[in-house]
N, C-alpha and C positions, 0 to 999 in steps of 0.2 A: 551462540544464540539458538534458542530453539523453534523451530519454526513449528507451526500449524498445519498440520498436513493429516485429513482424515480418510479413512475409506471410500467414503464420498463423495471427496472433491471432483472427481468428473461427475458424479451427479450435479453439483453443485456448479459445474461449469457449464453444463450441458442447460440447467435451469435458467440463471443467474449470470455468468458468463460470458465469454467471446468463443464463437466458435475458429477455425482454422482460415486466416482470407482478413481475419477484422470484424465480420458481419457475427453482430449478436445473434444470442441464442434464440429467440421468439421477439419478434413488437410490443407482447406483452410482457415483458419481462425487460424488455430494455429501459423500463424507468428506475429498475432494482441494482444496477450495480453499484448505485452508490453505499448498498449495505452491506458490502463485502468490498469492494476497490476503498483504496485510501488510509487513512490512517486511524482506528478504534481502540480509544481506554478500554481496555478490560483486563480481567483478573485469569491467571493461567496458572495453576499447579499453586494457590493462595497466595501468587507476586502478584501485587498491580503493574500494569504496563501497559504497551501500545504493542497492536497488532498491526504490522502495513501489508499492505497487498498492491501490486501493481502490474499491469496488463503491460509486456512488456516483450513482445512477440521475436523479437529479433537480436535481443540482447544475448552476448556471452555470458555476463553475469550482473549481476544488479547485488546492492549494499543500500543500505540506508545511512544516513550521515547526519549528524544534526548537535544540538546543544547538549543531548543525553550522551556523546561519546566525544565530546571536544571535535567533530570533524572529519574525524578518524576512518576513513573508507575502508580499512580491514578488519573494522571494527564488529559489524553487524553484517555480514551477509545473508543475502535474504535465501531462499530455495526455491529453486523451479518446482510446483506442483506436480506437475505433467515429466514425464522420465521420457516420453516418446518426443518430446518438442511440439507438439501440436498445438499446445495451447498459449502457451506463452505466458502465464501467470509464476509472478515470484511472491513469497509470502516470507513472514517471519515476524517473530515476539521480542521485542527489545524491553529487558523487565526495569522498572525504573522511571521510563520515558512519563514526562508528564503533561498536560494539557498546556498550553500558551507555545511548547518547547517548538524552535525552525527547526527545518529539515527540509534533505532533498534526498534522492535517490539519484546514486552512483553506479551511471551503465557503461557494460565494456560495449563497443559498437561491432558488428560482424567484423570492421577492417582492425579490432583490437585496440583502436583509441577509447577512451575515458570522457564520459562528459557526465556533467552534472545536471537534474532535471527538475525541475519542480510536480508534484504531484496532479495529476490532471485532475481528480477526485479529493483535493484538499479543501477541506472547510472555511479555512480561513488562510492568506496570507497577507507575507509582509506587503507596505507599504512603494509604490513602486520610487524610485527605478531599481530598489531590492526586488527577489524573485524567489527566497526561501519560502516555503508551507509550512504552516503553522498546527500542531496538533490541536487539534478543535473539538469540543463537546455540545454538541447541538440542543440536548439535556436543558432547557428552560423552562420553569414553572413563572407563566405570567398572571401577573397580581391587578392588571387594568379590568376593566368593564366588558371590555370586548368581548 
């Protein structure tokens, strides 16, 4: 998988982000990470796919899992943005992935156990007492009066 990872992802953390502790980057800015946290359709090197991202401060490692890899947790791993650990952010490009597709994100725990998580910043999910995240396109042209 190739992940997302630009020159300015600390800029983009330091903006947009979590800083070091959990505490967002500005008040102004803490209504914005839903446009970088979670899971986005988009187009990377002319694949369609899903971009995830996930705030994930304490984890060993993180994977994404879902209907686009049968389940499969070696499937997809994501990459720590941050090489220093301060930030906690994993990101990566699953090409293929498509809108309605579940998923969760597959984190090792500092003790080395494995647990599976639903996306705090997922658009849509399943139905409960399921708890998969659903990749969601918020993209609506409404045709009412309104």
């Amino acid at each position: 998988m190739e992940a997302i990872v630009s020159s300015n992802d600390r800029a983009t953390q330091a903006t947009h982000g979590h800083r070091p502790g959990g505490v967002a980057a500005s008040a102004r800015d803490e209504h914005r990470l839903h446009e970088r946290r979670g899971a986005h359709l988009t187009e990377q090197g002319g694949v369609q796919g899903v971009r995830f991202d996930v705030w994930a401060p304490n984890a060993q490692a993180v994977s994404v899992i879902g209907d686009f890899n049968g389940w499969r947790y070696d499937a997809h791993p994501l990459e720590r943005v941050d090489t220093d650990g301060r930030w906690g952010v994993w990101t990566g490009f699953v090409p293929g992935a498509l809108h309605g597709q579940r998923y969760k994100f597959h984190l090792q725990t500092p003790s080395g156990a494995w647990v599976d998580k639903a996306d705090p910043f997922a658009r849509c999910a399943e139905a409960a007492p399921l708890t998969a995240s659903r990749i969601w396109s918020l993209e609506h042209t409404w045709h009412d009066e309104a």
